[in-house]
RORO-127726 format. One line per 5 residues: number of its first residue (from 1); their letters; for each residue x, y, z of C-alpha. Coordinates in Angstrom, 1 decimal. Layout:
N
NUM	a	X/Y/Z; ...
***
This chain:
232
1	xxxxx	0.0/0.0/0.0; 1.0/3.8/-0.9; 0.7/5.8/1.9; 0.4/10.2/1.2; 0.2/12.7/4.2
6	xxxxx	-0.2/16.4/3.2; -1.6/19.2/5.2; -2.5/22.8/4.3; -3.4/26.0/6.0; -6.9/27.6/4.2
11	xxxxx	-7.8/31.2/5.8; -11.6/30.2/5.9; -13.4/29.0/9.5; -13.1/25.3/10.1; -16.9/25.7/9.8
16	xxxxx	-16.3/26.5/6.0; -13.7/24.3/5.1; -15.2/21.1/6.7; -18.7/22.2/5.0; -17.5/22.5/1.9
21	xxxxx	-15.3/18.8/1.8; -18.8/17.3/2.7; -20.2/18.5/-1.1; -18.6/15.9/-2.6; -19.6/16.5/-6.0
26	xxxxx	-18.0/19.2/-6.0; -14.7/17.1/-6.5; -13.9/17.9/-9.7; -14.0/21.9/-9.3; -10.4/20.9/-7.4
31	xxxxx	-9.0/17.3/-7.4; -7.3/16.8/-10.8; -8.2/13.3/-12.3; -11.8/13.6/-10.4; -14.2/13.4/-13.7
36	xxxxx	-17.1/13.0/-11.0; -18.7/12.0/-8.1; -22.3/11.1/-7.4; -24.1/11.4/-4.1; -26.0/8.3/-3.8
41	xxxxx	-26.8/8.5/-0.3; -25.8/9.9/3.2; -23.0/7.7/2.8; -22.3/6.1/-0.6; -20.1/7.6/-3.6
46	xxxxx	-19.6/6.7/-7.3; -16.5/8.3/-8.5; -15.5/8.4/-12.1; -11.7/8.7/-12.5; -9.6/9.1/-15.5
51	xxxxx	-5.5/9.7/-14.5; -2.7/9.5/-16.6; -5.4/8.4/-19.4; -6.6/5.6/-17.5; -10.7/5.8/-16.7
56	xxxxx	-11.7/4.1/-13.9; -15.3/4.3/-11.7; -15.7/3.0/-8.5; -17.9/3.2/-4.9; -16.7/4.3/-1.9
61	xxxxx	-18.4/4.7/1.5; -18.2/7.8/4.1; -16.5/5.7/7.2; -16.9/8.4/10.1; -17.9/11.6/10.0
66	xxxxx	-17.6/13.8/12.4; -18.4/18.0/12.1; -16.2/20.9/11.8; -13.3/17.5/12.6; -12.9/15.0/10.3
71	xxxxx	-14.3/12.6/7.2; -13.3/8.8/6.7; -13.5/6.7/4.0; -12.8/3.8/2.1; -13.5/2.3/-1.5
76	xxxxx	-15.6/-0.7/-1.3; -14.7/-2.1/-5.3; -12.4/-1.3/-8.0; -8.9/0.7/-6.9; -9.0/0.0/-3.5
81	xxxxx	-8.2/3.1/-1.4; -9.1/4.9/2.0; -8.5/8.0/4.0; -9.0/10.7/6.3; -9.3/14.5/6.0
86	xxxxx	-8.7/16.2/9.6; -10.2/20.0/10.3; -8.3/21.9/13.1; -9.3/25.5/14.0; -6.6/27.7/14.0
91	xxxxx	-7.9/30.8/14.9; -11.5/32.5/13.5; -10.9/32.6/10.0; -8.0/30.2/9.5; -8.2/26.3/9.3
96	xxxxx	-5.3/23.0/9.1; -6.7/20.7/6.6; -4.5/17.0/6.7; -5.3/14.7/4.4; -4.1/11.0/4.8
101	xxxxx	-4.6/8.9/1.8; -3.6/4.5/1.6; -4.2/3.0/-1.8; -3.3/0.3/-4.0; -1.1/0.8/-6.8
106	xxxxx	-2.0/-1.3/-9.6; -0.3/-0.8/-13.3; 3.4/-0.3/-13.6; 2.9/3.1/-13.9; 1.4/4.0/-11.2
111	xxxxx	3.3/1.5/-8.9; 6.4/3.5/-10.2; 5.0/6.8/-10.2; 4.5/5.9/-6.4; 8.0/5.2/-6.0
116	xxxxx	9.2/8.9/-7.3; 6.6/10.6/-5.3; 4.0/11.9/-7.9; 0.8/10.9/-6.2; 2.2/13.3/-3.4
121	xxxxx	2.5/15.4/-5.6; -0.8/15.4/-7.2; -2.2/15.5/-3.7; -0.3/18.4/-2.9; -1.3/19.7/-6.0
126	xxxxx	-5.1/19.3/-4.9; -4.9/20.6/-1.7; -3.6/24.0/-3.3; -6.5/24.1/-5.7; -8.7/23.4/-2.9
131	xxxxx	-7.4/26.4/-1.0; -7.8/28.8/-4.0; -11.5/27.8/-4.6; -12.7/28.3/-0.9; -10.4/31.3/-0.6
136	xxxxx	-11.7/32.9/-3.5; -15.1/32.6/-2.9; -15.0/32.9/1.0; -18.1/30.7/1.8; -19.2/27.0/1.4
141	xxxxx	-21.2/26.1/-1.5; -23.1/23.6/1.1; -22.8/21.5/3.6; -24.0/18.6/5.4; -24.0/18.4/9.4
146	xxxxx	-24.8/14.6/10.0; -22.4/12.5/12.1; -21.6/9.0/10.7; -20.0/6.4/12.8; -19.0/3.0/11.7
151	xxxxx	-20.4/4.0/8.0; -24.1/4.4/9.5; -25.6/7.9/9.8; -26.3/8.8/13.0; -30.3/9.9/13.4
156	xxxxx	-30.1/11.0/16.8; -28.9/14.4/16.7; -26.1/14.0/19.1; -22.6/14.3/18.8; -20.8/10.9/17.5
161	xxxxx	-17.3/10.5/19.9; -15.0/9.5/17.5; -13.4/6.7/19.7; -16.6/5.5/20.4; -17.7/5.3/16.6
166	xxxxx	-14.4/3.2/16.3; -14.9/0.8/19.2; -18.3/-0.2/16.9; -16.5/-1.4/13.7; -17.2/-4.1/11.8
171	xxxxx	-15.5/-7.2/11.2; -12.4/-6.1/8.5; -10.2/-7.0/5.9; -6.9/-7.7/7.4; -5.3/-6.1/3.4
176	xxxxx	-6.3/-3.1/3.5; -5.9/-0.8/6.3; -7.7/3.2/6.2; -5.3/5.8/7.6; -6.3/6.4/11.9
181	xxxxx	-9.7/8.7/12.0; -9.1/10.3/15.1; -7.0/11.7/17.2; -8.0/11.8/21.0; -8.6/15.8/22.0
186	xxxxx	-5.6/15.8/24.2; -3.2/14.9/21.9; -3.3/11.4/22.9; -2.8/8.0/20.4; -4.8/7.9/17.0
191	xxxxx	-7.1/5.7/16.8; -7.3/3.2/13.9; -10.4/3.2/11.7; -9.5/-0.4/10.5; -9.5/-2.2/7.5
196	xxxxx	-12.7/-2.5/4.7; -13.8/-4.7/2.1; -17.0/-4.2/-0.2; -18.5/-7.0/2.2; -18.0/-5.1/5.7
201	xxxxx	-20.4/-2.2/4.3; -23.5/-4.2/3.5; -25.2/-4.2/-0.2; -27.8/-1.3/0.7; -25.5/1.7/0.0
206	xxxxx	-24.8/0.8/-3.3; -28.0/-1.3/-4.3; -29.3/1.5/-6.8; -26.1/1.3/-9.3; -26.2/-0.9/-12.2
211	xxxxx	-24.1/-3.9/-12.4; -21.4/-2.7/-14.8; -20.8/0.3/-12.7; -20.5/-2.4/-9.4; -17.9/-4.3/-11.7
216	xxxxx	-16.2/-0.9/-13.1; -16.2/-1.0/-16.9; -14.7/2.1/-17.3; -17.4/3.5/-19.9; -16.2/6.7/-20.7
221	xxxxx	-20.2/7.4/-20.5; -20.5/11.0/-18.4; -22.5/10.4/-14.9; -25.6/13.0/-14.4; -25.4/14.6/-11.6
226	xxxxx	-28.2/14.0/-9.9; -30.0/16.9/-7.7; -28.5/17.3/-4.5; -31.6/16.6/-1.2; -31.3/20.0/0.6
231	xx	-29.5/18.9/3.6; -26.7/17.4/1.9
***
């Protein structure tokens, strides 16, 4: 597994930053190699990929999510991948964005481009573009305050404790491990989210998508963006 650590200061309020991550199909306005990204639930992704000329779609589920702190996830088919993107106030208007990424390399290039350090590149590369579009325009173009723990969405309003969210895990895949999720408010040890397979997330997130898309074709067919429910 490729591991990439990159962190970035954005002068926006956490609040802005961490709303804005949480429009996910908004991807593409900032992550080079994103083609798209469709909400299909609280929880479930379809990303459409094309880097280096390579197309690629696959699903991906929200692991933990956690307000104004952090967002989890992990691919559940195709290039198999997870991470974490960490919000830390700075100050009123100024925010720490860290993004830790794990993921499979799988043709020669990308197992050598790996090697030489391009995919920290590219994420470094990302995180600048990021920081120009929320800089520029100064406010979120939405956002989503739900707490997800353990990839379920949590209905009861209250706050979800990060190590608590990780105590529930499910069973996991011992081959691939996603970056640690938390770490405990006094500086403490980071907590592990654990490891995922497409079997640890249950069929319902991703029930709606047709087959091919499950088995990831890469058509080069574009994905409609479908309209957004108004609290995500």
């Amino acid at each position: 597994m490729a591991t990439v650590n990159r962190t970035i200061e954005v002068e926006v309020p956490v609040s802005v930053a961490y709303n804005q991550w949480t429009q996910f199909e908004s991807f593409p306005e900032f992550m080079k190699g994103v083609e798209a990204v469709e909400q299909i639930d609280e929880t479930a992704l379809h990303f459409s990929t094309n880097v280096g000329g390579v197309k690629r779609e696959f699903n991906a589920q929200i692991l933990e999510q956690v307000p104004d702190s952090l967002v989890s996830w992990a691919s559940i088919d195709g290039p198999r991948n997870a991470g974490t993107v960490r919000f830390e106030p700075l100050g009123a208007d100024r925010t720490r964005v860290s993004v830790e990424i794990e993921w499979e390399p799988e043709s020669f290039a990308e197992k050598a481009g790996s090697l030489v350090g391009i995919d920290d590149m590219r994420v470094s590369a990302d995180l600048d573009k990021f920081k120009k579009f929320i800089e520029e325009r100064g406010y979120e173009t939405g956002g989503w305050r739900g707490s997800v723990a353990a990839g379920d969405v949590d209905d009861s309003g209250a706050a979800v404790s990060p190590a608590a969210a990780a105590s529930e895990l499910p069973a996991v895949d011992p081959d691939l491990t996603a970056p640690a999720a938390t770490e405990a408010a006094d500086g403490g040890d980071a907590t592990r989210v654990g490891q995922y397979t497409e079997g640890d997330y249950g069929t319902e997130h991703v029930s709606d998508l047709p087959a091919e898309r499950v088995e990831g074709d890469y058509t080069t067919e574009e994905i409609e963006t479908r309209p957004r429910p108004s609290d995500r």
